[in-house]
C-alpha positions as a Markdown table, in Angstrom:
| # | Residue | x | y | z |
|---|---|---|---|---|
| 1 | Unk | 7.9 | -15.8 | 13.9 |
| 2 | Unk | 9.4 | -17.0 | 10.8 |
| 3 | Unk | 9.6 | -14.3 | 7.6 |
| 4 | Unk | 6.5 | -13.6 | 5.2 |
| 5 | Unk | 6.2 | -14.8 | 2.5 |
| 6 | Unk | 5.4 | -12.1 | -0.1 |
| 7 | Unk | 5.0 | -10.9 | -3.6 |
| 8 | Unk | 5.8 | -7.5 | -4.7 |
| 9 | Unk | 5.3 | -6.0 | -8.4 |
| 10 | Unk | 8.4 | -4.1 | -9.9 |
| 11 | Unk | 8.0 | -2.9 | -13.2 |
| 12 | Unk | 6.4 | -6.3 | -15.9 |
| 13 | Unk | 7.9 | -8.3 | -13.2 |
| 14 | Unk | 6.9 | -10.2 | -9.6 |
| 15 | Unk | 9.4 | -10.3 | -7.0 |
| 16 | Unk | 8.9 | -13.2 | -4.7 |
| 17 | Unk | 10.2 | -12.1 | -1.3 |
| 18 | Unk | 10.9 | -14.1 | 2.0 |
| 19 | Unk | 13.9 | -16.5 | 1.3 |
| 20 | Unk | 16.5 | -14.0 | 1.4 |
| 21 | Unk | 16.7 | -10.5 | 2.0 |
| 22 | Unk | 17.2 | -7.5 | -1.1 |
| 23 | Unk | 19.4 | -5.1 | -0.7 |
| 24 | Unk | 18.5 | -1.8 | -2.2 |
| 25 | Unk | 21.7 | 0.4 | -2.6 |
| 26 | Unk | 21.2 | 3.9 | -2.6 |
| 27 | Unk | 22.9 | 6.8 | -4.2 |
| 28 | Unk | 23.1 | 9.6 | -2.4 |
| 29 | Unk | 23.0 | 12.5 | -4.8 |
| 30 | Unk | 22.3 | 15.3 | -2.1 |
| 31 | Unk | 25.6 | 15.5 | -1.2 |
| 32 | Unk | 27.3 | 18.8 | -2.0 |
| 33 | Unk | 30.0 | 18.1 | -4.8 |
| 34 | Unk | 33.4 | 18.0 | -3.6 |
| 35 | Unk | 36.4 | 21.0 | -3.4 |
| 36 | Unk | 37.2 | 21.1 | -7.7 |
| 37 | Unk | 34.0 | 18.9 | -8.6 |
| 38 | Unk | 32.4 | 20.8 | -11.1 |
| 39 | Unk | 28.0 | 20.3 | -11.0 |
| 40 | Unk | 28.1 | 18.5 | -14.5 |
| 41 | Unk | 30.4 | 15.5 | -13.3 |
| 42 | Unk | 27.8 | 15.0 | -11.0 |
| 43 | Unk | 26.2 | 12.5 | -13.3 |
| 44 | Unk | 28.8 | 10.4 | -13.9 |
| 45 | Unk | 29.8 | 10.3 | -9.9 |
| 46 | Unk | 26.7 | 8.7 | -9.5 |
| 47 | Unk | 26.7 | 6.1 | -12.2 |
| 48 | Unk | 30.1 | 5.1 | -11.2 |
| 49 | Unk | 28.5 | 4.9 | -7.6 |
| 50 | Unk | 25.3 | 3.1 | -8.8 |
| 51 | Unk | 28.0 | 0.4 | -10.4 |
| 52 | Unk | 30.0 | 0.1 | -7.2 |
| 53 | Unk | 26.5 | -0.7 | -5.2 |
| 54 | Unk | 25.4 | -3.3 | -7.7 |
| 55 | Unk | 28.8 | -5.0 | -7.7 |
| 56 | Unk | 28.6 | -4.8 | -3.6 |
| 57 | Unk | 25.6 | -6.9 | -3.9 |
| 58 | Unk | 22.4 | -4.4 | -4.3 |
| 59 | Unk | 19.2 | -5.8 | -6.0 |
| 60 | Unk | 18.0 | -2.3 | -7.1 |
| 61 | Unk | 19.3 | 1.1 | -6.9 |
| 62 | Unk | 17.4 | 3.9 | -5.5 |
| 63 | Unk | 18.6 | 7.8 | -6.1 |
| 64 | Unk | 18.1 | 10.5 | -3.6 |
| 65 | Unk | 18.7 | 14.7 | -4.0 |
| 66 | Unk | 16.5 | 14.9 | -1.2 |
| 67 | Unk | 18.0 | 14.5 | 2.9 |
| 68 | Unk | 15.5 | 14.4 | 5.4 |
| 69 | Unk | 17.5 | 15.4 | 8.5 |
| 70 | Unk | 16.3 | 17.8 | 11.3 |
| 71 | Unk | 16.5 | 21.8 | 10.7 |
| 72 | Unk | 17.0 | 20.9 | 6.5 |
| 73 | Unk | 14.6 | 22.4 | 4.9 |
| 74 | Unk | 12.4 | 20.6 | 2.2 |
| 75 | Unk | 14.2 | 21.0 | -1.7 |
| 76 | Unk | 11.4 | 22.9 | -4.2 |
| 77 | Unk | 10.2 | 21.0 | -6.6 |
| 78 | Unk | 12.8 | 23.3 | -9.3 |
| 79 | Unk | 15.4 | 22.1 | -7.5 |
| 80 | Unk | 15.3 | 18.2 | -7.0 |
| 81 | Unk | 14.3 | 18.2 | -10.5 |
| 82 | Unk | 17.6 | 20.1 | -11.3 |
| 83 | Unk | 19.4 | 17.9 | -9.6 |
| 84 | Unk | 17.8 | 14.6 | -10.3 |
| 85 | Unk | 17.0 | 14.4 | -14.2 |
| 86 | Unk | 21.1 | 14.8 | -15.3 |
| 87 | Unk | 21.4 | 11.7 | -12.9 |
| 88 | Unk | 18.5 | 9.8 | -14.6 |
| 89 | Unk | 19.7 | 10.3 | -17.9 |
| 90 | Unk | 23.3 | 9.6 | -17.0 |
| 91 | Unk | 21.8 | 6.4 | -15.7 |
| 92 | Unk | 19.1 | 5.3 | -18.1 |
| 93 | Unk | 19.1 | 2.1 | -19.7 |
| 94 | Unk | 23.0 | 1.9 | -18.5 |
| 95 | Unk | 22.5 | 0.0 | -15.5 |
| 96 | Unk | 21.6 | -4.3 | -14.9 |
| 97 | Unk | 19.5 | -4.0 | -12.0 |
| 98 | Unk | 15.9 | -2.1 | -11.5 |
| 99 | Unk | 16.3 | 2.4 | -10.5 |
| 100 | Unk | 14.1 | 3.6 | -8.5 |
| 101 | Unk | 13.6 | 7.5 | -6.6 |
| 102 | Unk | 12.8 | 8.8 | -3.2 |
| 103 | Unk | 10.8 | 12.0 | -3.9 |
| 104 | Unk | 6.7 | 13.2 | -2.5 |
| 105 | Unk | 6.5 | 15.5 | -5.3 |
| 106 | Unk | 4.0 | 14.2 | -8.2 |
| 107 | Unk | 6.3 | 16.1 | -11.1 |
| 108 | Unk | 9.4 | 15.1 | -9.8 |
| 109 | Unk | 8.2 | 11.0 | -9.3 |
| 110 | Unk | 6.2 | 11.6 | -12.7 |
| 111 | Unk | 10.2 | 13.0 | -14.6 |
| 112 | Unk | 11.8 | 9.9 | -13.4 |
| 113 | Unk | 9.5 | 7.2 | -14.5 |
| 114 | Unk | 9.6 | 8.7 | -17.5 |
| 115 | Unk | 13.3 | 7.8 | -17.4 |
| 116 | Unk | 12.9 | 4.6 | -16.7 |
| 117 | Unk | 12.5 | 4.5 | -12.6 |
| 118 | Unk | 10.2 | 1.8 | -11.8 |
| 119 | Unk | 10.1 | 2.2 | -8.1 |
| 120 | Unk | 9.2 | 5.8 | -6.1 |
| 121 | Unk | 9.7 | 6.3 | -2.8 |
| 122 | Unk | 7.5 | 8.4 | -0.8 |
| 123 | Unk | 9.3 | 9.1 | 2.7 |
| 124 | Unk | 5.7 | 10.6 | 3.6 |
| 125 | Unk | 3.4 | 8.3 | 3.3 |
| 126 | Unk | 1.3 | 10.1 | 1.0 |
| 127 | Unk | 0.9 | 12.7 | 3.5 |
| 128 | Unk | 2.5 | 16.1 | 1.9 |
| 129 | Unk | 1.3 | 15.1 | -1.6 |
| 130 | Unk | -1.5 | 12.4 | -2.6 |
| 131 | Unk | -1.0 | 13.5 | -6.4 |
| 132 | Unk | 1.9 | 11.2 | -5.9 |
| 133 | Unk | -0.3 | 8.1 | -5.6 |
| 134 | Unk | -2.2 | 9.0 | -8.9 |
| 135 | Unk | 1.2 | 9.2 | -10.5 |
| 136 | Unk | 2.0 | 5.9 | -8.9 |
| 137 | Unk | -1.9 | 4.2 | -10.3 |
| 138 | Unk | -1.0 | 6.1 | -13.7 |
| 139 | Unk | 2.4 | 4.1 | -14.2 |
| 140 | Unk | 2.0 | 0.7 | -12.6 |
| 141 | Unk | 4.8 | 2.0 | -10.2 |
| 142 | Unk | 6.2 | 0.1 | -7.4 |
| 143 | Unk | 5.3 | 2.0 | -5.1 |
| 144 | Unk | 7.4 | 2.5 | -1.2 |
| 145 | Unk | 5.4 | 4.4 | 1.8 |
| 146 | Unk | 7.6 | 5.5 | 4.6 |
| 147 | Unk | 6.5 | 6.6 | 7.9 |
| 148 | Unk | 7.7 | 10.1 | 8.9 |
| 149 | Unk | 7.0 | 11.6 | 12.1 |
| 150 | Unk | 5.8 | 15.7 | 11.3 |
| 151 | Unk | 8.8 | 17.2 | 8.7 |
| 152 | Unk | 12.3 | 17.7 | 9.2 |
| 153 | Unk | 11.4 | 21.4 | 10.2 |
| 154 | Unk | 10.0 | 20.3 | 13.4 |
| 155 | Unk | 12.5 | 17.0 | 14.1 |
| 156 | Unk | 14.3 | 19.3 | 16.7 |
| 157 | Unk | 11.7 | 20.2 | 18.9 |
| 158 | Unk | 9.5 | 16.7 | 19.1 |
| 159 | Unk | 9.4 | 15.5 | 22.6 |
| 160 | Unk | 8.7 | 11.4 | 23.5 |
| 161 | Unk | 6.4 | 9.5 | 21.9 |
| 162 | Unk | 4.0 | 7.0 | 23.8 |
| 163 | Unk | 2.7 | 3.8 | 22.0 |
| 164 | Unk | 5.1 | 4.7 | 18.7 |
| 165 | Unk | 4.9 | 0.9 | 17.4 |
| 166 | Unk | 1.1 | 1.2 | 17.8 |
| 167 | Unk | 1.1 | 4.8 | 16.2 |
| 168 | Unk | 3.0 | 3.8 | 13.3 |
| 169 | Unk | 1.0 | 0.8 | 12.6 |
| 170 | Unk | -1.7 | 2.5 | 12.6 |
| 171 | Unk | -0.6 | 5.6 | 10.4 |
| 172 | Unk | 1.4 | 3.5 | 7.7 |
| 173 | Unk | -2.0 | 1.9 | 7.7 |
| 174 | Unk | -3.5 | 5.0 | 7.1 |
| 175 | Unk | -1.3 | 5.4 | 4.5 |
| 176 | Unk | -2.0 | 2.1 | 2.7 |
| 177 | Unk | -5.6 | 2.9 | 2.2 |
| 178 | Unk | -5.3 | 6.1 | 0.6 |
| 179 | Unk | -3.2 | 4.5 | -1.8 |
| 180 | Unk | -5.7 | 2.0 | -2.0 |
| 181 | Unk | -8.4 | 4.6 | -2.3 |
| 182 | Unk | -6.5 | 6.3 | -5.0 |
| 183 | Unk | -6.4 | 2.7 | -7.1 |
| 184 | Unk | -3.1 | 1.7 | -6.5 |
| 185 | Unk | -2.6 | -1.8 | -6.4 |
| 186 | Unk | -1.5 | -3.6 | -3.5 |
| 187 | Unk | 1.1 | -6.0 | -5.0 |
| 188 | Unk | 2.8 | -3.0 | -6.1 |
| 189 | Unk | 3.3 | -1.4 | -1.9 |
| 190 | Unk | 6.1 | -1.8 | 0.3 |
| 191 | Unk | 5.9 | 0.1 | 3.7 |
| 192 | Unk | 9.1 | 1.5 | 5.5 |
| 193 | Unk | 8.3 | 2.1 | 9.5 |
| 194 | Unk | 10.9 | 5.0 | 9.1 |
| 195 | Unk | 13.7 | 4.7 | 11.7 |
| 196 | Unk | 14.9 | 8.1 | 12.4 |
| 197 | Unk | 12.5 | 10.3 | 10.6 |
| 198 | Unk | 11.5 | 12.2 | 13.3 |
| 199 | Unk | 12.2 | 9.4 | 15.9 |
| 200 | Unk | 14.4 | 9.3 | 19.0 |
| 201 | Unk | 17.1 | 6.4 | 19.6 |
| 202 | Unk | 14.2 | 5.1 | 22.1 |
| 203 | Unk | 11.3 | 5.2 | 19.3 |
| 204 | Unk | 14.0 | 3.5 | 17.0 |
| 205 | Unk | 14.7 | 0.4 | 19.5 |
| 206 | Unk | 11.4 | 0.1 | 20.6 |
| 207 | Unk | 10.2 | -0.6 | 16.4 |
| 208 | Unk | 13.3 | -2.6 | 15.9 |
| 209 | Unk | 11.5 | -4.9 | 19.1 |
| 210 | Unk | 8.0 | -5.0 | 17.6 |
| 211 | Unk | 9.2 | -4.9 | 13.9 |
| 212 | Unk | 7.9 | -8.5 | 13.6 |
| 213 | Unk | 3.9 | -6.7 | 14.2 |
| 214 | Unk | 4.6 | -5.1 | 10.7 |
| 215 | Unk | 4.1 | -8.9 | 9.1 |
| 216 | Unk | 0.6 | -8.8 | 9.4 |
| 217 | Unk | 0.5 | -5.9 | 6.5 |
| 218 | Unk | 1.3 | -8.8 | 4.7 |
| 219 | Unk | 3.6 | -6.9 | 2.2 |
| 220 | Unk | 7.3 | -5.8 | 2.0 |
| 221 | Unk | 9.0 | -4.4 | 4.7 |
| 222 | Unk | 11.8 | -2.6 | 3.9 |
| 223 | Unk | 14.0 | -0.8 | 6.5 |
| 224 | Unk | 16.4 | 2.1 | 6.2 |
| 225 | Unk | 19.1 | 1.7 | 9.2 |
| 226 | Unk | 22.2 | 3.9 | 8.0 |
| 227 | Unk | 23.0 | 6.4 | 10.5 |
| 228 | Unk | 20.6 | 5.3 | 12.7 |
| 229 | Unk | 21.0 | 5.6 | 16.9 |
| 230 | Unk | 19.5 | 3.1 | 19.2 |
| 231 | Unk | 18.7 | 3.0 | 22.5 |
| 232 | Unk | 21.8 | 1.1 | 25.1 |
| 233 | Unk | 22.7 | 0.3 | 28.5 |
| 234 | Unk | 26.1 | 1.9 | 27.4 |
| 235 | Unk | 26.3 | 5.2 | 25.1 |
| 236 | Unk | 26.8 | 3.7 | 21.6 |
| 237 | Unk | 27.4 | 5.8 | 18.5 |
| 238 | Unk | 25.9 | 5.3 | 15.4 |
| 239 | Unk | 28.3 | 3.4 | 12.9 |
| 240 | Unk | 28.7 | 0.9 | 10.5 |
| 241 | Unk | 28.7 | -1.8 | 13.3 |
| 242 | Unk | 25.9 | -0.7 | 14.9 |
| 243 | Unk | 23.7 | -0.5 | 11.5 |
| 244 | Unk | 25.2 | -4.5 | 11.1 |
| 245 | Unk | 23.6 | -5.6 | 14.6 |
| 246 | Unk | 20.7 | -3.9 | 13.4 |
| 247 | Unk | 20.0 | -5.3 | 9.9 |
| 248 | Unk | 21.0 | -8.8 | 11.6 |
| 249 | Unk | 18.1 | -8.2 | 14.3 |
| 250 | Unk | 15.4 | -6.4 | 11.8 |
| 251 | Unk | 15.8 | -9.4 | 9.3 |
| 252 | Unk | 15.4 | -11.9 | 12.3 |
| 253 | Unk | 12.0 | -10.0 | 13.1 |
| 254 | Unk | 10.9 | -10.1 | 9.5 |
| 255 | Unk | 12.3 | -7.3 | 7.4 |
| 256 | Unk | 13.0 | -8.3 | 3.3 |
| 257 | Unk | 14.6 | -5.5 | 2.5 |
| 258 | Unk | 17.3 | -3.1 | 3.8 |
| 259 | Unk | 17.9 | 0.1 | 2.2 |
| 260 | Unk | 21.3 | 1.1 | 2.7 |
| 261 | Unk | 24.3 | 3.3 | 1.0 |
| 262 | Unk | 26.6 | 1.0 | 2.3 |
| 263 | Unk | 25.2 | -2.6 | 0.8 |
| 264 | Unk | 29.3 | -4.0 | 1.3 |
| 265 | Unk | 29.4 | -3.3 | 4.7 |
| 266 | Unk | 26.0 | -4.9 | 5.8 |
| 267 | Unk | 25.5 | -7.2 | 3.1 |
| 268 | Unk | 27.4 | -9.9 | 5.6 |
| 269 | Unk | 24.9 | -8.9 | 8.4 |
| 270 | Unk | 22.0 | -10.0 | 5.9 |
| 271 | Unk | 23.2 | -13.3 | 4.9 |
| 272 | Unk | 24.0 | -14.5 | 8.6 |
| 273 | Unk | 20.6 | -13.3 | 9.6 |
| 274 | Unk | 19.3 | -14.7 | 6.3 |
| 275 | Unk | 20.8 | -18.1 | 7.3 |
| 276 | Unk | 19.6 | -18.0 | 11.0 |
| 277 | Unk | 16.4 | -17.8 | 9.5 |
| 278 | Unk | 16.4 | -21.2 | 7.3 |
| 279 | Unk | 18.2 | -22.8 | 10.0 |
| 280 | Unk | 15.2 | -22.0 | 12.1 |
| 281 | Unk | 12.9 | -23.1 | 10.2 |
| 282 | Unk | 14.1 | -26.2 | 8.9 |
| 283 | Unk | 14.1 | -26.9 | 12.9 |
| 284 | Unk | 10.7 | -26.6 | 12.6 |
């Protein structure tokens, strides 16, 4: 099945996705500072890192001060802002290429539009805060709904998960219409299927399979693949190589956008599958 076509509304412009895939570069700000890295040079660690993603080929840049990995708990709302706004400011107006911010708190998405992020994140889907969708209608946000599996509080103890493609389907649907509900337009969604957030390697491998089913949303697909574990014959670790073989397959089954902190490293992945996929359909 060859790639959607697709629009997608970023700010007073329309992205036209389908002939090649973005890369969104991401700056992961949750990392604890370094031995003899004082908190206030934590600013301008991350613009120097938002730089090196943009000259490695990212589209857009997307801060996190949030990780969603199992037994972490959730950051309060004090605290993401604490670590996010010197970050935004650091970054505002500095940077050629779109920001944008993974949070599912209203105050927190509401604090970085005001400097300047025109694309929020919602790893949840809308499901641990709607408030964020009326933030989202109030700005003309892009607006990205992940799928996550329960919270990272619970990651640990899920066991397997029967029908997950069908289950996620359904529940990003979900997800779309109470944005929809809320009055957010739909030129401005994106939908993530959320490999890894509370999924097993299996789960992960059988979405990669059907990732082509997400087409029929008829929006942006983006997919986050760093650190990810697949199901294989043979044990195989996650790794940079392993993220490469699948960005290559998740673009071949329809994916536009790939969400990744290492944009040099898979950015080759994307242009062969990019390639494969003209080549195919000039073949008709």
């Amino acid at each position: 099945m060859p790639r959607n076509r697709v629009e997608w509304k970023v700010g007073g412009d329309v992205w036209r996705l389908g002939e090649r895939t973005l890369l969104c570069g991401v700056v992961e700000a949750w990392a604890p500072p370094e031995r003899g890295v004082r908190t206030y040079e934590e600013p301008d660690r991350a613009f120097v890192r938002a730089n090196e993603l943009i000259d490695a080929g990212a589209d857009f840049i997307e801060i996190t001060v949030e990780r969603y990995a199992a037994n972490v708990p959730l950051l309060s709302e004090a605290d993401e802002l604490r670590r996010l706004v010197p970050i935004l400011k650091r970054l505002r107006g500095k940077l050629p290429v779109p920001a944008g911010v993974q949070t599912w708190k209203p105050a927190v998405a509401e604090k970085a539009i005001e400097y300047g992020a025109l694309i929020i994140r919602d790893p949840s889907g809308l499901t641990l805060d709607q408030d964020l969708g009326r933030v989202v209608l109030k700005h003309d946000s892009a607006f990205v709904l992940q799928h996550m599996r329960e919270t990272p509080d619970k990651w640990a103890k899920l066991g397997a998960w029967k029908n997950p493609v069908t289950l996620v389907l359904a529940e990003l649907t979900a997800a779309l219409n109470r944005a929809n509900r809320l009055g957010v337009e739909r030129a401005r969604l994106a939908v993530d299927p959320g490999f890894g957030m509370g999924k097993r390697k299996e789960t992960n491998t059988e979405l990669l399979a059907a990732l082509d089913e997400f087409q029929r949303l008829r929006i942006p697909v983006m997919v986050s693949l760093d650190g990810q574990a697949f199901d294989s014959e043979v044990k195989v670790d996650a790794s940079a190589t392993t993220a490469s073989a699948a960005t290559a397959l998740c673009i071949a089954r329809g994916a536009h956008i790939l969400r990744t902190a290492d944009p040099a490293g898979l950015r080759p992945a994307a242009l062969i599958a990019d390639g494969f996929l003209r080549a195919a359909a000039a073949r008709g």
